[in-house]
mmCIF file of the C-alpha atoms, coordinates in Angstrom:
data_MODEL
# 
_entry.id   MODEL 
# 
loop_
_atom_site.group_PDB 
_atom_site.id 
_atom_site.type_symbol 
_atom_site.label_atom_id 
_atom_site.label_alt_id 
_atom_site.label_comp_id 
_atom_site.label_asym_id 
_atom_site.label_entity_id 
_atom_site.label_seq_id 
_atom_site.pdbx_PDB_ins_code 
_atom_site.Cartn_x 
_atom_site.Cartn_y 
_atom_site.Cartn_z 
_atom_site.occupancy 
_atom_site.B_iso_or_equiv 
_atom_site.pdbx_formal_charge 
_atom_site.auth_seq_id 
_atom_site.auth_comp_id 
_atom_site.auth_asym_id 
_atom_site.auth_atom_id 
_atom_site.pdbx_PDB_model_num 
ATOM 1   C CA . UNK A 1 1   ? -91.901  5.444  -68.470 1.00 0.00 ? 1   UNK A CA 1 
ATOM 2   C CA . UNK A 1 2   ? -94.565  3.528  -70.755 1.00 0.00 ? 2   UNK A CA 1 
ATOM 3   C CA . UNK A 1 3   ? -96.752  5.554  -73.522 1.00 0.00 ? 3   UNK A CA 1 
ATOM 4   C CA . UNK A 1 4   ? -98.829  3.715  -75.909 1.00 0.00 ? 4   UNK A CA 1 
ATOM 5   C CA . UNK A 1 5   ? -96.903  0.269  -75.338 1.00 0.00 ? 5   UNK A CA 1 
ATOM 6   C CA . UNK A 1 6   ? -93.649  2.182  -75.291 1.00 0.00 ? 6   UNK A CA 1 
ATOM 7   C CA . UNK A 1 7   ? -90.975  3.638  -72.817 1.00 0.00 ? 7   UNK A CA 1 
ATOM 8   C CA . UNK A 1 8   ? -90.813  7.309  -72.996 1.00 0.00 ? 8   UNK A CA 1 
ATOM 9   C CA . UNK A 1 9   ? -87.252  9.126  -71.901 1.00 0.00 ? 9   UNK A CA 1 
ATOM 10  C CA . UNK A 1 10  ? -86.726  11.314 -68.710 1.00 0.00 ? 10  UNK A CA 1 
ATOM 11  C CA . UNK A 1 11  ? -87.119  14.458 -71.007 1.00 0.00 ? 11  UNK A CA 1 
ATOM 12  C CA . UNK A 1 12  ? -90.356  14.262 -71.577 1.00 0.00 ? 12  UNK A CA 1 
ATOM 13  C CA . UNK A 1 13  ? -91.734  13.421 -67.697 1.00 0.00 ? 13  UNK A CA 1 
ATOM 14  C CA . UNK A 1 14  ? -93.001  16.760 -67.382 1.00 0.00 ? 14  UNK A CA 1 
ATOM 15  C CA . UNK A 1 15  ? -94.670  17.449 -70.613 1.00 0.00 ? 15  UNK A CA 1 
ATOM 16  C CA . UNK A 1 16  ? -96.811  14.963 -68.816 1.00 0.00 ? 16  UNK A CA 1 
ATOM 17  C CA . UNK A 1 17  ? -94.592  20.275 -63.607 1.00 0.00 ? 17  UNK A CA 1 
ATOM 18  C CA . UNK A 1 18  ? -96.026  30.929 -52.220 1.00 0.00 ? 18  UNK A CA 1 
ATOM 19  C CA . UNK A 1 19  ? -96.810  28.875 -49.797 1.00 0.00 ? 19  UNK A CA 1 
ATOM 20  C CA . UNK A 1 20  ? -97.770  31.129 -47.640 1.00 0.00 ? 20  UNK A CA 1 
ATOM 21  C CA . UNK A 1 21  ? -99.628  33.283 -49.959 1.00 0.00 ? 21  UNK A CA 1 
ATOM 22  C CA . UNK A 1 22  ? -101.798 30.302 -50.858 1.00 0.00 ? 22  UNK A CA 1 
ATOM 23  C CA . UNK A 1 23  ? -102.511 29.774 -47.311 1.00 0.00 ? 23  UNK A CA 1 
ATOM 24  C CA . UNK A 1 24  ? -103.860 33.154 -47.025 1.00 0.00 ? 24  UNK A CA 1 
ATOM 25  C CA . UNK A 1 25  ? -106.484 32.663 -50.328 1.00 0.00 ? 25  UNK A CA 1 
ATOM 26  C CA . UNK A 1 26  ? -107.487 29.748 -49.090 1.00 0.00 ? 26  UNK A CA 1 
ATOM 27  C CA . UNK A 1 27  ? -108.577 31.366 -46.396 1.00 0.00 ? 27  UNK A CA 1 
ATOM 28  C CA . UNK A 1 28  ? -110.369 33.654 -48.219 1.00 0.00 ? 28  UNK A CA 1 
ATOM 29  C CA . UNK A 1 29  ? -112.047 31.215 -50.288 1.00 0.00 ? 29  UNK A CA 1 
ATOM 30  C CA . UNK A 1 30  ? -115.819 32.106 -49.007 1.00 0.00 ? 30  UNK A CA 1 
ATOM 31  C CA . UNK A 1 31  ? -117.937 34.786 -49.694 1.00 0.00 ? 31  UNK A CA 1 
ATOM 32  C CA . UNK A 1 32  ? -121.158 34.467 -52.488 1.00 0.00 ? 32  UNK A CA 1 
ATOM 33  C CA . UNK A 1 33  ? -119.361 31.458 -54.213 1.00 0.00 ? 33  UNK A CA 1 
ATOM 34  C CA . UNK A 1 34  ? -120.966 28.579 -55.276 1.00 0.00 ? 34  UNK A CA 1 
ATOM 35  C CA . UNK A 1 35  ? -120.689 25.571 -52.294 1.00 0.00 ? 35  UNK A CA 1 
ATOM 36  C CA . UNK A 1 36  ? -119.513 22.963 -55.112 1.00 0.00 ? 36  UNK A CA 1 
ATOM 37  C CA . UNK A 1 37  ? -116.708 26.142 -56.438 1.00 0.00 ? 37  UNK A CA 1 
ATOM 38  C CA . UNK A 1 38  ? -115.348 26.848 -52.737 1.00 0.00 ? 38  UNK A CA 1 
ATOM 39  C CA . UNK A 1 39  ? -114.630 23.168 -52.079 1.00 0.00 ? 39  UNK A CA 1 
ATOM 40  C CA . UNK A 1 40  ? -113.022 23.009 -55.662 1.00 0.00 ? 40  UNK A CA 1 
ATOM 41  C CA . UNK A 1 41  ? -110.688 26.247 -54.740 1.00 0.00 ? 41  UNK A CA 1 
ATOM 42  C CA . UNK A 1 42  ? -110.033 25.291 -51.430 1.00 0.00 ? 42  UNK A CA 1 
ATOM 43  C CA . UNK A 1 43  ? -108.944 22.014 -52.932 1.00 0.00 ? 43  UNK A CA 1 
ATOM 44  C CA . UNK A 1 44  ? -106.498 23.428 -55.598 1.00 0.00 ? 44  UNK A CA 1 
ATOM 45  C CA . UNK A 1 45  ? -105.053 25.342 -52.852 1.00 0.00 ? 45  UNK A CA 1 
ATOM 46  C CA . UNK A 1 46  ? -104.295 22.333 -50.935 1.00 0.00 ? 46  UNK A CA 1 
ATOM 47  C CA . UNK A 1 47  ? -103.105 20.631 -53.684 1.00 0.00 ? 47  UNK A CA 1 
ATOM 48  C CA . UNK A 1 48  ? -100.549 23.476 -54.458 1.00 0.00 ? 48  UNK A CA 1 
ATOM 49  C CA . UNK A 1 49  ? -99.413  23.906 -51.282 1.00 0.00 ? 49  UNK A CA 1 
ATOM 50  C CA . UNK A 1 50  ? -98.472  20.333 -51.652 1.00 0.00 ? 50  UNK A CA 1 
ATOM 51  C CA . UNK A 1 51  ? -96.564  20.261 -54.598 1.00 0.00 ? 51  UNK A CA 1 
ATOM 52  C CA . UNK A 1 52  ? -93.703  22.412 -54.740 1.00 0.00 ? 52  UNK A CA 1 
ATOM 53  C CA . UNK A 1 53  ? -90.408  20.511 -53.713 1.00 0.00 ? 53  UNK A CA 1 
ATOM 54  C CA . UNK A 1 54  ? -87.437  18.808 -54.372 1.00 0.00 ? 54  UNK A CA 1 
ATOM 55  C CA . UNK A 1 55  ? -88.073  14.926 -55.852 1.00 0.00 ? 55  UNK A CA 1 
ATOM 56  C CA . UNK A 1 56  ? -86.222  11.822 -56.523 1.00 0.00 ? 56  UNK A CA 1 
ATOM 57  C CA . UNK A 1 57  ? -86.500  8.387  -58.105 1.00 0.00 ? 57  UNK A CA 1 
ATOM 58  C CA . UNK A 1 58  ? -83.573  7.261  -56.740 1.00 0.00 ? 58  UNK A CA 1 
ATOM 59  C CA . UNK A 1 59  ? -85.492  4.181  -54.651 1.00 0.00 ? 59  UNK A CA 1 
ATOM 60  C CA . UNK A 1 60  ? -87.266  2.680  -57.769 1.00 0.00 ? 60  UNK A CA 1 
ATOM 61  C CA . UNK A 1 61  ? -83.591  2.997  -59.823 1.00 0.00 ? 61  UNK A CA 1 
ATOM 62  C CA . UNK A 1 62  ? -82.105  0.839  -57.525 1.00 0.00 ? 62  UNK A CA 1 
ATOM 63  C CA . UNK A 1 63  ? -84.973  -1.759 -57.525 1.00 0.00 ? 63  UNK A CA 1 
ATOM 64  C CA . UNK A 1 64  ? -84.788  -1.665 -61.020 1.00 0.00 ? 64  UNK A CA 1 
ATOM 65  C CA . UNK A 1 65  ? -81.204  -2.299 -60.776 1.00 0.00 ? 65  UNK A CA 1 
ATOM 66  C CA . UNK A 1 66  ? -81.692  -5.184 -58.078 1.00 0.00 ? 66  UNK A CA 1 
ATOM 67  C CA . UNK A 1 67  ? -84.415  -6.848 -60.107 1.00 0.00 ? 67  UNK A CA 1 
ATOM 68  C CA . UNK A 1 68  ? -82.143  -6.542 -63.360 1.00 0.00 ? 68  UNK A CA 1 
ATOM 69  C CA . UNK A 1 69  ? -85.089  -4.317 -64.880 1.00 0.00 ? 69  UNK A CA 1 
ATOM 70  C CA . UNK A 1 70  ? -84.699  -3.686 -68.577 1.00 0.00 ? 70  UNK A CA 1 
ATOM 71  C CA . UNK A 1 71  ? -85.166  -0.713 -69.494 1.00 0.00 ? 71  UNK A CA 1 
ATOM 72  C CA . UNK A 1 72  ? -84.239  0.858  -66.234 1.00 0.00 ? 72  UNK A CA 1 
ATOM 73  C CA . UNK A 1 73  ? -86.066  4.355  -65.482 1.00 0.00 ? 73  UNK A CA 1 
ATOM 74  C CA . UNK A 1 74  ? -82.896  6.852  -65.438 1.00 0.00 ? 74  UNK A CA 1 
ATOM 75  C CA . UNK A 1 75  ? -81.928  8.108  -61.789 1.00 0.00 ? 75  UNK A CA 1 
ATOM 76  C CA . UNK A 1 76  ? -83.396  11.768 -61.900 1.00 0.00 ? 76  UNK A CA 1 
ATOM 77  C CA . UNK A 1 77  ? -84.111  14.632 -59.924 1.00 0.00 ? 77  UNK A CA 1 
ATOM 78  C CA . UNK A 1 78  ? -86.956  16.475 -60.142 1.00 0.00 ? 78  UNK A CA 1 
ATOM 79  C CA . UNK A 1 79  ? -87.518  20.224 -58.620 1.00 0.00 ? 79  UNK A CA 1 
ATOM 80  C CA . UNK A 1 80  ? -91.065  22.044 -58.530 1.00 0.00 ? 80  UNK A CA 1 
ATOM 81  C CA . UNK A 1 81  ? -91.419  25.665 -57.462 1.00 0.00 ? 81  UNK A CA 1 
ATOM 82  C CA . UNK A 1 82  ? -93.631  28.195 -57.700 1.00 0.00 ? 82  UNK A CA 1 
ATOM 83  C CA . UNK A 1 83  ? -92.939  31.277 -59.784 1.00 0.00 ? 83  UNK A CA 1 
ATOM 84  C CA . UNK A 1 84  ? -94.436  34.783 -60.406 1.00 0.00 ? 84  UNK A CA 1 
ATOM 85  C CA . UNK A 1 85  ? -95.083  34.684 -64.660 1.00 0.00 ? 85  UNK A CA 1 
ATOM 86  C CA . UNK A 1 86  ? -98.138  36.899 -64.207 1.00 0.00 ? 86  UNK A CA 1 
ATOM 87  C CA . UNK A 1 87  ? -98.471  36.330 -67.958 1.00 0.00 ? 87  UNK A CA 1 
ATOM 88  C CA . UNK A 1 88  ? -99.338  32.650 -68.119 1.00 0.00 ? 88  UNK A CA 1 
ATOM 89  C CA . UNK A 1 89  ? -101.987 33.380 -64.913 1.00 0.00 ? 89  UNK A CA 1 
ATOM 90  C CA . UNK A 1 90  ? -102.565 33.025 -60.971 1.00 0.00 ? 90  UNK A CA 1 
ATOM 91  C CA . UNK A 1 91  ? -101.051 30.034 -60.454 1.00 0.00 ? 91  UNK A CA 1 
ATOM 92  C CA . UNK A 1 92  ? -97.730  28.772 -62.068 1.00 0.00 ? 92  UNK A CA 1 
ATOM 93  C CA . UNK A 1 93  ? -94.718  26.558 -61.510 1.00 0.00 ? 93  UNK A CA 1 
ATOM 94  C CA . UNK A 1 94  ? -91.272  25.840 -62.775 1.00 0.00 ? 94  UNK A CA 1 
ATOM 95  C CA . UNK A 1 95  ? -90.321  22.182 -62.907 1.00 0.00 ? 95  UNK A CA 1 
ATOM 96  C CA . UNK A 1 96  ? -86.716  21.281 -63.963 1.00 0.00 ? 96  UNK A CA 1 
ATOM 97  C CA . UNK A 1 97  ? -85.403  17.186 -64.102 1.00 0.00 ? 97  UNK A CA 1 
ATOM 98  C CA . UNK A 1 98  ? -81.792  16.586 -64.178 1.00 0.00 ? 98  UNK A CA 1 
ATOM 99  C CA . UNK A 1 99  ? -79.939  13.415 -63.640 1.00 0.00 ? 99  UNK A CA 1 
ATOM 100 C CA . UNK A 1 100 ? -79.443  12.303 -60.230 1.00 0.00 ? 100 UNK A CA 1 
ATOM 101 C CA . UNK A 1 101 ? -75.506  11.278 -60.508 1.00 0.00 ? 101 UNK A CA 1 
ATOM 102 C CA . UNK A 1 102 ? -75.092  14.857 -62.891 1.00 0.00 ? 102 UNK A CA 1 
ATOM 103 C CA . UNK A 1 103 ? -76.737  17.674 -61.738 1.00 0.00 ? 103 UNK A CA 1 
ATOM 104 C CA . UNK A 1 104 ? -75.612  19.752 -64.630 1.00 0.00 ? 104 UNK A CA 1 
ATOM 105 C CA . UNK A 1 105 ? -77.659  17.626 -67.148 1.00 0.00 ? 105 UNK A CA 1 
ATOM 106 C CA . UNK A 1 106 ? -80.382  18.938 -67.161 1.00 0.00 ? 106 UNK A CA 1 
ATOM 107 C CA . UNK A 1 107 ? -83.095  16.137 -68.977 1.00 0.00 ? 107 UNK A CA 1 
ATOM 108 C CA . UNK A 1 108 ? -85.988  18.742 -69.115 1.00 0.00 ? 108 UNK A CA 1 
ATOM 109 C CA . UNK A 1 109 ? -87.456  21.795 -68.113 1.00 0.00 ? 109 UNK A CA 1 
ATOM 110 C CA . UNK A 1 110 ? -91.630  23.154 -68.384 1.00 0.00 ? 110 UNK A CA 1 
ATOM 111 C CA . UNK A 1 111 ? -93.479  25.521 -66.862 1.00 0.00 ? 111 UNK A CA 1 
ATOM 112 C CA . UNK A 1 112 ? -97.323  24.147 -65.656 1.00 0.00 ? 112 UNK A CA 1 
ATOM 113 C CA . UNK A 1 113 ? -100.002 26.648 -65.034 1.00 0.00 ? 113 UNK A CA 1 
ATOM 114 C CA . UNK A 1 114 ? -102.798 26.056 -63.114 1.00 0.00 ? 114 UNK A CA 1 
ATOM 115 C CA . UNK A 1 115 ? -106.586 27.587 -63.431 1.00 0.00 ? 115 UNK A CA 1 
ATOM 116 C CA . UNK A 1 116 ? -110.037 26.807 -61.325 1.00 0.00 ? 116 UNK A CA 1 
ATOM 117 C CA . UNK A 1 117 ? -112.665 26.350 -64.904 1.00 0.00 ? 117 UNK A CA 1 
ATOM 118 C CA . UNK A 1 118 ? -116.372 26.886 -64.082 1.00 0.00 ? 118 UNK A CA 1 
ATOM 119 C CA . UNK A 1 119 ? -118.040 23.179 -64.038 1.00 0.00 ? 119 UNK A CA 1 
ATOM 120 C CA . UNK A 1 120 ? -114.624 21.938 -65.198 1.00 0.00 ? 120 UNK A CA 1 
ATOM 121 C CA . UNK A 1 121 ? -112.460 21.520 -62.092 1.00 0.00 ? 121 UNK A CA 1 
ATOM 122 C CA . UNK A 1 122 ? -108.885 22.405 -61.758 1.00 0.00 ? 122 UNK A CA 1 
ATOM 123 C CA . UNK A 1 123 ? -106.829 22.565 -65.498 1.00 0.00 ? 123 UNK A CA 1 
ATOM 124 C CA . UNK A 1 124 ? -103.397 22.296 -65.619 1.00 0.00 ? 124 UNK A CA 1 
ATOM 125 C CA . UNK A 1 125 ? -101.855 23.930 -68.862 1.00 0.00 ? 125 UNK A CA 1 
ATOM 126 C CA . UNK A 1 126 ? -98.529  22.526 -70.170 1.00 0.00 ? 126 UNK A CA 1 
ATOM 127 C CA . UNK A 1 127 ? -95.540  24.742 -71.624 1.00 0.00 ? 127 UNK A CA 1 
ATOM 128 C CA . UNK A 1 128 ? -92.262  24.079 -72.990 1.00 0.00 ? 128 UNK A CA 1 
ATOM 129 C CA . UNK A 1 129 ? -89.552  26.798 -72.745 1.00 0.00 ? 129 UNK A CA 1 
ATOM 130 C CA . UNK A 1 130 ? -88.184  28.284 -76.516 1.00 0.00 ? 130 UNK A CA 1 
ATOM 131 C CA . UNK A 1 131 ? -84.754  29.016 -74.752 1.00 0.00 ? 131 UNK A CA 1 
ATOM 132 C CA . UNK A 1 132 ? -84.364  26.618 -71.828 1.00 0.00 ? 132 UNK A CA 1 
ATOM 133 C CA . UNK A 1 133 ? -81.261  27.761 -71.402 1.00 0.00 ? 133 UNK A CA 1 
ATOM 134 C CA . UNK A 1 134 ? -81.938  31.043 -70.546 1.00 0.00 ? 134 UNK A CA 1 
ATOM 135 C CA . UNK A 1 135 ? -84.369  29.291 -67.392 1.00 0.00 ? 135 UNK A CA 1 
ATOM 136 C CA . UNK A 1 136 ? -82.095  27.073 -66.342 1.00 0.00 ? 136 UNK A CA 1 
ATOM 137 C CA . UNK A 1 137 ? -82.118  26.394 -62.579 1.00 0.00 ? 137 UNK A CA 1 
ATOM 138 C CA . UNK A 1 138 ? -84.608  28.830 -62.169 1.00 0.00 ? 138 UNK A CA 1 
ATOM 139 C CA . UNK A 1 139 ? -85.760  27.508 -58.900 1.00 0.00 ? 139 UNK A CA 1 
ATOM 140 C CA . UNK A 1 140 ? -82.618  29.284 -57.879 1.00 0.00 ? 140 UNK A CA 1 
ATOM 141 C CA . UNK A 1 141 ? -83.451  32.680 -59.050 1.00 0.00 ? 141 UNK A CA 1 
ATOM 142 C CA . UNK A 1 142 ? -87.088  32.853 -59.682 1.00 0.00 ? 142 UNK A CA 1 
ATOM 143 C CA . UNK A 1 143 ? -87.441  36.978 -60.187 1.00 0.00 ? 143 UNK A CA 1 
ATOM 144 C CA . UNK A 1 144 ? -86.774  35.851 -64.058 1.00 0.00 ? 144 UNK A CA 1 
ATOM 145 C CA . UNK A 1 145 ? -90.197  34.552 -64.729 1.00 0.00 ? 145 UNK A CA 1 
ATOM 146 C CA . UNK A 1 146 ? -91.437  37.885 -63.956 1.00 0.00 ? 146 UNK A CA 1 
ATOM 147 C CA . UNK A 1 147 ? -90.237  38.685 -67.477 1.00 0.00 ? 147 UNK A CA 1 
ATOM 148 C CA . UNK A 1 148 ? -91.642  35.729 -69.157 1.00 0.00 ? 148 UNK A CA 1 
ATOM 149 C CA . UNK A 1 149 ? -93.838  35.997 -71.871 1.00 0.00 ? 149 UNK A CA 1 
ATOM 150 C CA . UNK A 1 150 ? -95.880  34.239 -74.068 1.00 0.00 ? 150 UNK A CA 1 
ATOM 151 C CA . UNK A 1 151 ? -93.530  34.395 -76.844 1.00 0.00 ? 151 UNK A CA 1 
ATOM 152 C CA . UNK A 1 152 ? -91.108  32.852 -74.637 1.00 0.00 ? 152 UNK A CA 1 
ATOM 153 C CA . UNK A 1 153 ? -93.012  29.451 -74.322 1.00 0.00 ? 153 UNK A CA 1 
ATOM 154 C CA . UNK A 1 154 ? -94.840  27.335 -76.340 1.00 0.00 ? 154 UNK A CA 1 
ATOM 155 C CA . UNK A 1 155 ? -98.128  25.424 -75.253 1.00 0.00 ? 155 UNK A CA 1 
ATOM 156 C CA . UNK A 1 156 ? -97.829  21.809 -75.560 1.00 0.00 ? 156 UNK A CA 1 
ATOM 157 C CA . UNK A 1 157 ? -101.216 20.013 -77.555 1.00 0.00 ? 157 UNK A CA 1 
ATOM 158 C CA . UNK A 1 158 ? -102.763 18.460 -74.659 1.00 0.00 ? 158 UNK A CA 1 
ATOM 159 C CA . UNK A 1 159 ? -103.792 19.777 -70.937 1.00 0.00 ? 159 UNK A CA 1 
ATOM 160 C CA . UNK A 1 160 ? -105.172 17.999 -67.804 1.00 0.00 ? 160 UNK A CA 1 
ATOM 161 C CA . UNK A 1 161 ? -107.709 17.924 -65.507 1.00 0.00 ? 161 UNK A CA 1 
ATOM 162 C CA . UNK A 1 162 ? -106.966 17.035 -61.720 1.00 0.00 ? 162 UNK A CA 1 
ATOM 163 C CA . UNK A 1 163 ? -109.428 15.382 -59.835 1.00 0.00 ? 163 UNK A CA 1 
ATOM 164 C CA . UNK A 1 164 ? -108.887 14.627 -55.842 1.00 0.00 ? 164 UNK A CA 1 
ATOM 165 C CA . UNK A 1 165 ? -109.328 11.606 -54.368 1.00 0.00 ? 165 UNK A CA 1 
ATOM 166 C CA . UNK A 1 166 ? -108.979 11.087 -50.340 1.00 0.00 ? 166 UNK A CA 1 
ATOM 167 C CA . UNK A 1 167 ? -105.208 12.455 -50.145 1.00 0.00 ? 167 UNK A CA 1 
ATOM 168 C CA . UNK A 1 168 ? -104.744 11.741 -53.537 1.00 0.00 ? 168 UNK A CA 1 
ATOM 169 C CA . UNK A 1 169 ? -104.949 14.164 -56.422 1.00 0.00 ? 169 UNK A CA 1 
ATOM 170 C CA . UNK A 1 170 ? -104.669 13.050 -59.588 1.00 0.00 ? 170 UNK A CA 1 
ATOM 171 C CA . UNK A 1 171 ? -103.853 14.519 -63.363 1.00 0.00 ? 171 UNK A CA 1 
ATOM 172 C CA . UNK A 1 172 ? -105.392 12.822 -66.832 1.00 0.00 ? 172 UNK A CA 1 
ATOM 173 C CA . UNK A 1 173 ? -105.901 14.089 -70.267 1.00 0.00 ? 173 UNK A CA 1 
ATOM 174 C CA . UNK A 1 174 ? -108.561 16.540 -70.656 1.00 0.00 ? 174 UNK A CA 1 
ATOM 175 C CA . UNK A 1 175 ? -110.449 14.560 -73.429 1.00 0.00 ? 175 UNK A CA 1 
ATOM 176 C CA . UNK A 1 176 ? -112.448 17.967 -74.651 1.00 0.00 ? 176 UNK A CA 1 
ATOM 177 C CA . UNK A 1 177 ? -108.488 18.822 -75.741 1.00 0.00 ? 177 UNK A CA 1 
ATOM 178 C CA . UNK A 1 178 ? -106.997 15.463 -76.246 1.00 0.00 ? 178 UNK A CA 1 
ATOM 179 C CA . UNK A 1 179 ? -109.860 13.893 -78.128 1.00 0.00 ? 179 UNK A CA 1 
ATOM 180 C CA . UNK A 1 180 ? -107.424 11.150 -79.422 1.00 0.00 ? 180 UNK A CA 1 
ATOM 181 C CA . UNK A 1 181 ? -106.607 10.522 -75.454 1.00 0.00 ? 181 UNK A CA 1 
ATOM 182 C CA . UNK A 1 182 ? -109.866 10.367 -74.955 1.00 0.00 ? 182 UNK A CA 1 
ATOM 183 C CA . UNK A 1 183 ? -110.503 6.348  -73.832 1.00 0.00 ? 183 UNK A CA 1 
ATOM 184 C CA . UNK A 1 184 ? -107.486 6.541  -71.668 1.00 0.00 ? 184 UNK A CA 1 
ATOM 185 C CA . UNK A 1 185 ? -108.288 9.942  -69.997 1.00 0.00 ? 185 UNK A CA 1 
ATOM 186 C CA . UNK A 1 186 ? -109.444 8.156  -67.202 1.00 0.00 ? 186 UNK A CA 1 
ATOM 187 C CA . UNK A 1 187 ? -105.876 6.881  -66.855 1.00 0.00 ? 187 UNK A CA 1 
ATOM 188 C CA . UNK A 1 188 ? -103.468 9.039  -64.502 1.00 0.00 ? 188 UNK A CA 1 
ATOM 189 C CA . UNK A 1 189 ? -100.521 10.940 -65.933 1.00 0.00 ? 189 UNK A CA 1 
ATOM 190 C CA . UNK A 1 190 ? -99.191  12.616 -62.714 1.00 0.00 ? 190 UNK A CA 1 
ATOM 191 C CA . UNK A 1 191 ? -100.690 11.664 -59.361 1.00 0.00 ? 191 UNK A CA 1 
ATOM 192 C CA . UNK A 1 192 ? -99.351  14.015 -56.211 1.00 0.00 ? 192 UNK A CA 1 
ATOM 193 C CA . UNK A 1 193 ? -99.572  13.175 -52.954 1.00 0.00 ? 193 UNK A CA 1 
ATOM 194 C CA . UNK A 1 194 ? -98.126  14.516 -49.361 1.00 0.00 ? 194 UNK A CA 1 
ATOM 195 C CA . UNK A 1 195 ? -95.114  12.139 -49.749 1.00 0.00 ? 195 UNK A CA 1 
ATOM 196 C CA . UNK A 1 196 ? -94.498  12.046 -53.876 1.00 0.00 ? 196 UNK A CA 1 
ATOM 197 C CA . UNK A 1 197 ? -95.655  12.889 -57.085 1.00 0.00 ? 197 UNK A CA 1 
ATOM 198 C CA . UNK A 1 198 ? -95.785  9.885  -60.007 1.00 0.00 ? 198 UNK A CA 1 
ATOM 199 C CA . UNK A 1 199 ? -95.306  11.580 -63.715 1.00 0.00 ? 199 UNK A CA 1 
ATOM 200 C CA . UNK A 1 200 ? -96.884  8.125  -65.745 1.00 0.00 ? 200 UNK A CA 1 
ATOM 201 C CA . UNK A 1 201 ? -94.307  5.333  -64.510 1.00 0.00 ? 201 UNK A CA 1 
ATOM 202 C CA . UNK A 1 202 ? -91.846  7.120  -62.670 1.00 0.00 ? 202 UNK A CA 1 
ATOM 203 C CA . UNK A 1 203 ? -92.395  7.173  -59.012 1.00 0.00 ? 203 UNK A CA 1 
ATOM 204 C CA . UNK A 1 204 ? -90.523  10.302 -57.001 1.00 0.00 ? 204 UNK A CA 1 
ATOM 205 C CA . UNK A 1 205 ? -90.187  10.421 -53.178 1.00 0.00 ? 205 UNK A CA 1 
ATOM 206 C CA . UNK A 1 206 ? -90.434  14.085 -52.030 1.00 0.00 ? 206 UNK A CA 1 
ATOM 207 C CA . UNK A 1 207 ? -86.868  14.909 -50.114 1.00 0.00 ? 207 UNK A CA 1 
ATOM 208 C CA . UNK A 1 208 ? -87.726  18.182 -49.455 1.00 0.00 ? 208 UNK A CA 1 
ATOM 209 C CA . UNK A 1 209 ? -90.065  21.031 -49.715 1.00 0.00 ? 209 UNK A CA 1 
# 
């Protein structure tokens, strides 16, 4: 992918990652709130409902390969899920990227959290894992985020703010905490949809949820 004029590695895609349960809230998203705050919950809801799933770039690797792309983006799989860190707050997710043709290489692993800000929208917080290695594949075993503490993460410098559009939603840098990202905040970093997600310039088709 392409930052500042530059290709950026698989590793760091997702520094740029309850179904039911959510359902449920969502339901319950009424009461004395605010009109503008109930379609702004009701909206994060949606959106995670959408996004947990298994992901893959494998179509735009092989166009790259057909089209004798250079660079090529790496072949990689990506895997969202939602976790219980009651720690990091309400709403959090494990994302893990390993390469498509190796599943034990594991290119990356964060943990995004998610919170509704008053007049701000929906802010997505960014964390990198001190010991990946003791998360690894956690989508498999997810009771081990129950444990997770701060100490065991460490917050990445910028956040983002999601905005929806039609059946789009769509992540930039929060200028009020990226101030250097500030004339390019209006530019996408991840944008999720039914079908995919996009993390900056690589493109993932969902494969299952």
């Amino acid at each position: 992918m392409v930052r500042g004029g530059r290709r950026v590695g698989p590793a760091a895609l997702a520094a740029a990652l309850g179904c039911g349960a959510l359902l449920a809230l969502g339901g319950c998203a009424g009461g004395g709130a605010a009109k503008g705050r109930q379609f702004t919950e009701n909206n994060l809801l949606l959106m995670l409902t959408i996004l947990p799933g298994r992901y893959d770039n494998s179509a735009q690797a092989e166009l790259d390969v057909r089209n004798n792309v250079h660079p090529q983006h790496e072949s990689v799989v990506l895997i969202i899920t939602h976790v219980y860190a009651p720690r990091l707050g309400k709403y959090v997710y494990y994302a893990q990227e390993a390469a498509a043709d190796n599943p034990n290489r594991i290119l990356a692993q964060r943990v995004w959290a998610f919170e509704l800000k008053e007049k701000r929208g929906v802010q997505q917080t960014l964390y990198e894992l001190v010991e990946p290695a003791r998360w690894r594949d956690g989508y498999l075993n997810k009771d081990l985020f129950t444990a997770l503490q701060f100490e065991d993460v460490q917050l990445e410098a910028c956040k983002l703010l999601w905005v929806k559009n039609g059946d789009t939603f769509t992540a930039a840098n929060d200028p009020k905490i990226c101030p250097a990202s500030a004339a390019s905040s209006t530019v996408p970093e991840i944008e999720l949809t039914a079908g995919g997600i996009s993390i900056r310039d690589y493109k993932f088709v969902r494969k299952g949820h």
